[in-house]
Short mmCIF file of the C-alpha atoms (twelve columns), coordinates in Angstrom:
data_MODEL
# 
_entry.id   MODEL 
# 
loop_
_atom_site.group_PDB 
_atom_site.id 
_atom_site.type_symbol 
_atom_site.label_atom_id 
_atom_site.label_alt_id 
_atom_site.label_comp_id 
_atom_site.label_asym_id 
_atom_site.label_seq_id 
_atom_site.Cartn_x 
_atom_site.Cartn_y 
_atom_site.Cartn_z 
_atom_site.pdbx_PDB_model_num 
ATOM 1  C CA . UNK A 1  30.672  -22.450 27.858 1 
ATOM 2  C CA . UNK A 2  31.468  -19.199 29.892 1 
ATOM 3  C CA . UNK A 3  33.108  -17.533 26.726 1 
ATOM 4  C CA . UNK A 4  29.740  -18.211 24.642 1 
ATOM 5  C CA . UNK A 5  27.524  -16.829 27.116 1 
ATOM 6  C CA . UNK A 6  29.734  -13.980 27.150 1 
ATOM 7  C CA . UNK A 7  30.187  -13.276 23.921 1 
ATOM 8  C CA . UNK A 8  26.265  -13.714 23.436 1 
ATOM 9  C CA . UNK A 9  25.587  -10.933 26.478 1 
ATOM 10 C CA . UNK A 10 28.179  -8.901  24.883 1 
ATOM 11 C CA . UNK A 11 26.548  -9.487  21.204 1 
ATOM 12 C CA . UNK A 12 22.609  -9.747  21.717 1 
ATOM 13 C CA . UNK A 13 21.500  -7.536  19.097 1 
ATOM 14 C CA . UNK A 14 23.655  -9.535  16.766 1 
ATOM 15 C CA . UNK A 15 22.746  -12.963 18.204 1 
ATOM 16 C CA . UNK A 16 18.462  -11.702 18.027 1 
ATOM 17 C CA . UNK A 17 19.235  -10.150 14.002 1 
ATOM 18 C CA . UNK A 18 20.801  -13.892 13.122 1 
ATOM 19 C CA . UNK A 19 18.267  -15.460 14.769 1 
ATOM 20 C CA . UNK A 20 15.180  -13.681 13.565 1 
ATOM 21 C CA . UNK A 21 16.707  -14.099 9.884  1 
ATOM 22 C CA . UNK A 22 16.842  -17.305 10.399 1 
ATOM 23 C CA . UNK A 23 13.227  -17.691 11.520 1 
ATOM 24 C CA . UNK A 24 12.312  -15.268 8.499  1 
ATOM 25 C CA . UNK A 25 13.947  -17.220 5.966  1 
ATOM 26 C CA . UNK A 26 12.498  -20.200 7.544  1 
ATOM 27 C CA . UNK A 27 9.086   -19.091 7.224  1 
ATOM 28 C CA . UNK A 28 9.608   -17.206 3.605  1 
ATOM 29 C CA . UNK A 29 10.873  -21.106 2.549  1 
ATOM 30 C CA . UNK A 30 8.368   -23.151 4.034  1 
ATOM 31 C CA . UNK A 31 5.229   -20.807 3.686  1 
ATOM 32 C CA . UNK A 32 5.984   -18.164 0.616  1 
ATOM 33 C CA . UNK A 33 5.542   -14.285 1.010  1 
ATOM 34 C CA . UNK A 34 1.608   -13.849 1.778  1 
ATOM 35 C CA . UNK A 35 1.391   -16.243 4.779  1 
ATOM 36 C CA . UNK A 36 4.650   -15.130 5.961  1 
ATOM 37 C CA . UNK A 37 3.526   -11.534 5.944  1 
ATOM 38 C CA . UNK A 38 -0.080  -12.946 7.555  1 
ATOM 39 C CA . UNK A 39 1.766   -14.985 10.302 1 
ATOM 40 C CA . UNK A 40 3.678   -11.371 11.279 1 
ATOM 41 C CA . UNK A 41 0.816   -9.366  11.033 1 
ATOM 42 C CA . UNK A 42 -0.467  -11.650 13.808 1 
ATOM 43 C CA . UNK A 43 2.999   -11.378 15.611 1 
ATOM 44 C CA . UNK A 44 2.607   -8.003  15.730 1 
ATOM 45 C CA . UNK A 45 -0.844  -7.526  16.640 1 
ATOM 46 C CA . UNK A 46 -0.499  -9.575  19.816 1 
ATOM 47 C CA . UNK A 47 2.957   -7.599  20.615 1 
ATOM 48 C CA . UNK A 48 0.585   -4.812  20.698 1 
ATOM 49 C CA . UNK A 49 -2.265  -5.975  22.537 1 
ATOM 50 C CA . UNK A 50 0.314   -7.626  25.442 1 
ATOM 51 C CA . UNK A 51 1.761   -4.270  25.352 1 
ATOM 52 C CA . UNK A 52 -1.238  -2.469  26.246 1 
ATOM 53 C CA . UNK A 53 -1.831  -5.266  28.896 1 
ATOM 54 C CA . UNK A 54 1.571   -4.580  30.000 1 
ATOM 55 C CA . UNK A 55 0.804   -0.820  30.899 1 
ATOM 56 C CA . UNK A 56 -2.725  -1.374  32.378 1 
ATOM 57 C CA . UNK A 57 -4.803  0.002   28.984 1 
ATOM 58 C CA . UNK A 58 -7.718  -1.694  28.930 1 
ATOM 59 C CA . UNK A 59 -8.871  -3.177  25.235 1 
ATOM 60 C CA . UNK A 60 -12.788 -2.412  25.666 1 
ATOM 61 C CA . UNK A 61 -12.443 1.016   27.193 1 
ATOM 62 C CA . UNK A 62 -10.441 1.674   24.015 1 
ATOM 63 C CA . UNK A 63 -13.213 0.564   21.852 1 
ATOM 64 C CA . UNK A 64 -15.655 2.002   23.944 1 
ATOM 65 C CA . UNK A 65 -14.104 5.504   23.092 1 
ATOM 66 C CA . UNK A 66 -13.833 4.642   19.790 1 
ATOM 67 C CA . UNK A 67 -17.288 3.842   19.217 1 
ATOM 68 C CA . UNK A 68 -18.629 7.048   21.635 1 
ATOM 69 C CA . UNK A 69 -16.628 9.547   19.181 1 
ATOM 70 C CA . UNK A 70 -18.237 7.863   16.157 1 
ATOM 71 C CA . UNK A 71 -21.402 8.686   17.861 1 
ATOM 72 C CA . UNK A 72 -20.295 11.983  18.612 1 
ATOM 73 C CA . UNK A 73 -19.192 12.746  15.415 1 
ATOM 74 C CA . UNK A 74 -21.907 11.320  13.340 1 
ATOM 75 C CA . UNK A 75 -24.483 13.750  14.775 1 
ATOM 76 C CA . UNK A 76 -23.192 16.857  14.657 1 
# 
């Protein structure tokens, strides 16, 4: 059981590639291409949004500043 662990520590890109080509075949099998691609989309979008969580941005002063350049922009 030591040796595995250790070869996994030692390995962990590897060991996350295999295993995230496994969950990618998975999904391409059981749910085709589009929802596949939908179901990462969704992945990614919450990586990014716990990211920004993560590091204290805040999600409506984003928009907020968004929306306030839009307004900026639209009347000059």
């Amino acid at each position: 059981m030591n040796e595995i662990l250790r070869f996994i520590f030692l390995n962990i890109g590897k060991v996350v590639g295999v295993i995230l080509g496994l969950l990618i075949a998975f999904f391409l099998l059981v749910f085709g291409l589009l929802k596949t691609l939908f179901i990462a989309a969704f992945i990614i979008l919450g990586f990014i949004l716990g990211k920004w969580h993560d590091e204290g941005i805040s999600l409506k002063k984003l928009v907020r500043e968004f929306l306030n350049a839009l307004k900026i922009e639209k009347w000059q």
